[in-house]
C-alpha positions in Angstrom: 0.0 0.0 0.0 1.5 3.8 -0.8 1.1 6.6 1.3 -1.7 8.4 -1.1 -3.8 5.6 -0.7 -3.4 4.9 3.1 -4.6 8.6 3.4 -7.4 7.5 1.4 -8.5 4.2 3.1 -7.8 6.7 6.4 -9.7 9.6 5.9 -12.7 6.4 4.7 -12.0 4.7 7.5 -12.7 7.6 10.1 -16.1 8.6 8.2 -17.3 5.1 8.1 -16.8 5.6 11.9 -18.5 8.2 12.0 -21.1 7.4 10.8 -21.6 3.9 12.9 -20.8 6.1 15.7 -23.7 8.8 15.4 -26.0 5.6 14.6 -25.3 3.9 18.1 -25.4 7.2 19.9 -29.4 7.6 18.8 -30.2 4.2 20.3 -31.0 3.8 23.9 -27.9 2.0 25.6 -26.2 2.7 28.4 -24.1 5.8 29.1 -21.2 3.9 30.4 -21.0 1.5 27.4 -21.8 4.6 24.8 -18.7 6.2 26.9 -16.5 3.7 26.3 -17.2 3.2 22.4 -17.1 6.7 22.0 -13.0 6.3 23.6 -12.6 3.5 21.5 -13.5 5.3 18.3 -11.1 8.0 19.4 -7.9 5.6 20.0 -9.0 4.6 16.4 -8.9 7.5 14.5 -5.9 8.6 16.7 -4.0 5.7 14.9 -5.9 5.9 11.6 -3.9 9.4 11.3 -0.3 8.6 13.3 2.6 9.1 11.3 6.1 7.5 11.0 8.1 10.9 12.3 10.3 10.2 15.1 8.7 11.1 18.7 9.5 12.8 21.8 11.1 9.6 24.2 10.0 9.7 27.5 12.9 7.9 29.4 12.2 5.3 31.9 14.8 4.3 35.0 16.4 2.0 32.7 18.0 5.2 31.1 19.5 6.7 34.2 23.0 5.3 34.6 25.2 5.8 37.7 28.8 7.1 37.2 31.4 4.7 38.1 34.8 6.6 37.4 36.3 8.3 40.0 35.9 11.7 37.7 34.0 11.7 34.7 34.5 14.8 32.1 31.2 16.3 30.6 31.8 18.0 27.2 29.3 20.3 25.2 29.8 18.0 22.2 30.3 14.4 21.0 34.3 14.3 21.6 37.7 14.9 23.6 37.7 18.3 21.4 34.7 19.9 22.3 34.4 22.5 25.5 34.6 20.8 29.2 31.5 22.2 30.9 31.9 20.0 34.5 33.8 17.5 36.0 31.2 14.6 38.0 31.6 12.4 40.6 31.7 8.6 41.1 28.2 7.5 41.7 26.5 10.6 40.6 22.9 9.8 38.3 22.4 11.1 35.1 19.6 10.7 32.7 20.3 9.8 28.9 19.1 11.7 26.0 20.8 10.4 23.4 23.7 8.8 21.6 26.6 9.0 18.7 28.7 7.2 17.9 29.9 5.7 21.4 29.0 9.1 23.3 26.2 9.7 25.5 24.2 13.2 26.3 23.2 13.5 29.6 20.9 15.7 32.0 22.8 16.4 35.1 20.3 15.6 37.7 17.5 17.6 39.4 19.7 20.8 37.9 18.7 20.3 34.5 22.2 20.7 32.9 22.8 18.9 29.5 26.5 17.4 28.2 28.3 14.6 26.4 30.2 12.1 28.1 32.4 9.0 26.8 30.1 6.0 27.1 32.8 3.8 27.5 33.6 4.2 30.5 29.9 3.8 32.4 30.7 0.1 33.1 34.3 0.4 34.2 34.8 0.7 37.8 38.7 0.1 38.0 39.1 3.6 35.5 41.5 5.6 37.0 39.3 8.6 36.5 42.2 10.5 34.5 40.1 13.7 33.1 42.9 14.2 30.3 41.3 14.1 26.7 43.3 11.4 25.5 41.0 8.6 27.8 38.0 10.3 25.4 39.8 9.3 22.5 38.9 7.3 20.1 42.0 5.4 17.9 41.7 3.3 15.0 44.8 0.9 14.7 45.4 -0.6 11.6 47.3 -3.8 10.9 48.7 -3.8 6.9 47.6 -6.5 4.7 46.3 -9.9 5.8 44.5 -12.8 5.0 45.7 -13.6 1.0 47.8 -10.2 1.1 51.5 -11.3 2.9 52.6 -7.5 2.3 56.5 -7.3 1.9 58.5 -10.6 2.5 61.6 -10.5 4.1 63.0 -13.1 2.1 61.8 -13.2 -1.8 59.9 -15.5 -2.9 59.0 -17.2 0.5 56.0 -19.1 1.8 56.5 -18.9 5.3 54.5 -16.4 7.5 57.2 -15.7 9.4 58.5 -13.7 7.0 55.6 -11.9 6.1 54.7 -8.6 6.8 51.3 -9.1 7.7 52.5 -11.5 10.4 54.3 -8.3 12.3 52.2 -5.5 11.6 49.1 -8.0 13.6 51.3 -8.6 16.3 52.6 -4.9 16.7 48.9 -3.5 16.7 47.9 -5.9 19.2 51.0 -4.9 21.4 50.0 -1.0 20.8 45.9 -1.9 21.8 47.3 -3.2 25.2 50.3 -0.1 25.8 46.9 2.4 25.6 44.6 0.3 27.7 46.1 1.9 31.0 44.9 5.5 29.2 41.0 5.1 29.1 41.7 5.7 25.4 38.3 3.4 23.2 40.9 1.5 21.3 39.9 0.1 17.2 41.7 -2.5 15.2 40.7 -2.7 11.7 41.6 -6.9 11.9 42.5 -8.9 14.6 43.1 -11.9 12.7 44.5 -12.8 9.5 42.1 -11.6 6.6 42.0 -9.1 3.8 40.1 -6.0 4.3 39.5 -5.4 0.6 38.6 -3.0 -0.9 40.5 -0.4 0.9 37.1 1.8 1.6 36.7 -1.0 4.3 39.6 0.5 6.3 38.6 3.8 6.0 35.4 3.5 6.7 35.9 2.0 10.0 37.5 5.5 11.5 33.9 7.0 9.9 31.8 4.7 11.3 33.5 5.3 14.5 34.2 9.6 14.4 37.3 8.5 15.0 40.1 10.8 16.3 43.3 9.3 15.0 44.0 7.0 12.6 47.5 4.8 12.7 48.4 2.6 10.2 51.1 0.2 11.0 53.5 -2.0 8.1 57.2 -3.0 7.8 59.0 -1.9 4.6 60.7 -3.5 1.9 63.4 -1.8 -0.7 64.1 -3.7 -4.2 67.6 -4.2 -2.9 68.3 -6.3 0.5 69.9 -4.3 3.0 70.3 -1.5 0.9 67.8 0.5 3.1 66.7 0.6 7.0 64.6 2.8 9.3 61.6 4.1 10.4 59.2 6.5 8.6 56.2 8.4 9.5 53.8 9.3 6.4 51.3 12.0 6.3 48.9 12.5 3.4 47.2 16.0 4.3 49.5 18.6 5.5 47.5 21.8 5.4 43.9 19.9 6.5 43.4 17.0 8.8 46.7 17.9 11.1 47.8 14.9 10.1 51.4 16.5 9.6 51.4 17.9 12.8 50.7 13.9 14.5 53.4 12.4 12.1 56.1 14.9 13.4 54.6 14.6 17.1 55.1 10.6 16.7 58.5 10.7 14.9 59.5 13.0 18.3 58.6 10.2 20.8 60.4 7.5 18.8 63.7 8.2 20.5 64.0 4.8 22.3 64.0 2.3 18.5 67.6 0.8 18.1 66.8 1.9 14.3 67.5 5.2 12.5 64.4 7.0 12.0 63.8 8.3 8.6 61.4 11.3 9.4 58.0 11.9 8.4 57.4 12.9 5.2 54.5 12.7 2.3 52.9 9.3 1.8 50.4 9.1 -1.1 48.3 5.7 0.2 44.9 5.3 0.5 44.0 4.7 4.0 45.8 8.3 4.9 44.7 9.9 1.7 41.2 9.3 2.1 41.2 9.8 5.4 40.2 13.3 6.9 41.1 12.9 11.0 44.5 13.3 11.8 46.0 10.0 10.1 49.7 8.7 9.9 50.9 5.6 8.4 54.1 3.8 9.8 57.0 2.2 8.5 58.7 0.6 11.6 61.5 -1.2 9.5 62.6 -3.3 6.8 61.9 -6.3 6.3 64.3 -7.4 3.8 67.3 -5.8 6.0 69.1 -7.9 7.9 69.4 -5.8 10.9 66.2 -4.1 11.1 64.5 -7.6 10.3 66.2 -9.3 13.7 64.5 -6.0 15.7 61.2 -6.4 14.3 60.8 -10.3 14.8 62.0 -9.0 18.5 58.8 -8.7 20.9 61.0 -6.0 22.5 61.3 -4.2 20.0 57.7 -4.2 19.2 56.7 -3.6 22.8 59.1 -0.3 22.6 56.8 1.3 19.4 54.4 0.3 21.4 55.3 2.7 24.7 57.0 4.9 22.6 53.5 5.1 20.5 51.3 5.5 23.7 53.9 8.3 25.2 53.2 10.1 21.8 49.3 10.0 21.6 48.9 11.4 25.4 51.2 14.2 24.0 49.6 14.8 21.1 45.9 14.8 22.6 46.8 16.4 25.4 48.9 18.9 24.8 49.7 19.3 20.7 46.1 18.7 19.3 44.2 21.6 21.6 46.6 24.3 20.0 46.6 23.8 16.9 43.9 24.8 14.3 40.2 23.1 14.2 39.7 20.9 11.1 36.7 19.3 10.0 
């Protein structure tokens, strides 16, 4: 049925109604059955004419949450960017409104005050109740390659995953999810197990679906000539938007404990950076195919010290870096 001719059969209905109603109302009943006929008819028409368009929600107790952080940050908006308006107690009650993307608006009890807080934390009782903007983060980590994709291959022509770059770039993500656990931080990764996100959109849609505010994508180089090159290297796709230079150069600052040479950051033109517009980085931790860097990168040390050395650079960069600089859409 279309919509013209639900009006129609509607608008029918309520005169056909009507019309039984003034017929009943001229024969002697009683007044309390006439009374309740007459309220039925109503309820009928009432739904005869109700729409689709979203309603006003009336919130029961199942929307009022109590806080379980020792502090909990309020925000006028839907991220660790937006304004603080208050700082709340543990155990104080707040009424939801609504929600995005992981974030909750709230009224502030009997006071009437309205914010945003990260939802994450609600059911968390051993938070630290840090109220620094990088446990309102949200991070999308990115593992390179997977599933039928190996990536770059330390030794040409092989068949064995361990010496595949999709082998290390899982096992450093997972190493970096567990460094930023201790920061409140709501923590993303693109794969945890070997498969193929394909095509690319899939990655970037993830930060989108998610209002992400950083997106790091982690792989292990190769050059056409073993040993020939080594290091680290921090790509950037969108210098003057994004301020996704800015978080390359922050990152490449705090990697000062890596027993290889970093490279520096500098222009990258791959997708998951290119059409990416939050502050996005990819990283080259190594390569593969060098001797040297390769005995580092199969190293769980080593992987463990990007990790810290990672974590030590996103607490910089959301707490201090990122609130001075320019606001990019």
């Amino acid at each position: 049925m279309n919509f013209n001719t639900a009006i129609i059969f509607a608008k029918g209905g309520m005169r056909y109604n009507l019309h039984v109603l003034k017929q009943i109302l001229k024969k002697p009943v009683p007044l309390l059955i006439s009374a309740g006929f007459v309220f039925a008819c109503a309820l009928l028409i009432m739904s005869l004419y109700a729409t689709d368009s979203p309603t006003l929600k009336i919130f029961s107790s199942a929307n009022t949450i109590r806080l379980q952080a020792a502090r909990t940050v309020v925000r006028n908006g839907p991220g660790p960017m937006y304004d603080q308006l208050a700082i709340l107690p543990r155990n104080q009650r707040l009424t939801v409104l609504n929600r995005a993307h992981g974030w909750l608006q709230v009224r502030i009890g009997a006071r009437g005050d309205e914010g945003w807080i990260a939802g994450w934390h609600l059911d968390n009782s051993s938070t630290s109740g840090t109220t620094d903007r990088m446990a309102e983060a949200t991070i999308v980590l990115d593992a390179g390659h997977g599933g039928s994709d190996p990536g770059s291959l330390a030794v040409d022509g092989t068949t064995d995953p361990r010496y595949f770059e999709k082998t290390y770039t899982l096992k450093t993500v997972r190493q970096i999810r567990d460094a930023l656990a201790s920061t409140g931080a709501r923590v993303i990764l693109t794969r945890n197990s070997d498969r193929l996100l394909w095509p690319l959109s899939k990655i970037t849609d993830i930060s989108k679906k998610y209002h992400a505010d950083a997106f790091i994508s982690i792989h292990y180089d190769n050059f056409q000539v073993a040993n020939a090159a080594s290091g680290v290297t921090e790509y950037y796709y969108h210098r003057d938007t994004s301020n996704s230079y800015e978080l390359a150069n922050t990152i490449k600052d705090h990697f000062t404990n890596l027993p290889i040479a970093n490279r520096g950051a500098q222009f990258g033109d791959f997708y998951v950076i290119r059409e990416s517009y939050l502050p996005s980085v990819l990283l080259e931790m190594g390569y593969l195919n060098n001797t040297n860097d390769f005995q580092y990168i199969q190293s769980d040390s080593y992987r463990q010290t990007v990790a810290n050395d990672l974590r030590n650079a996103l607490e910089d960069w959301f707490n201090n870096v990122q609130p001075k600089l320019k606001k990019t859409e």
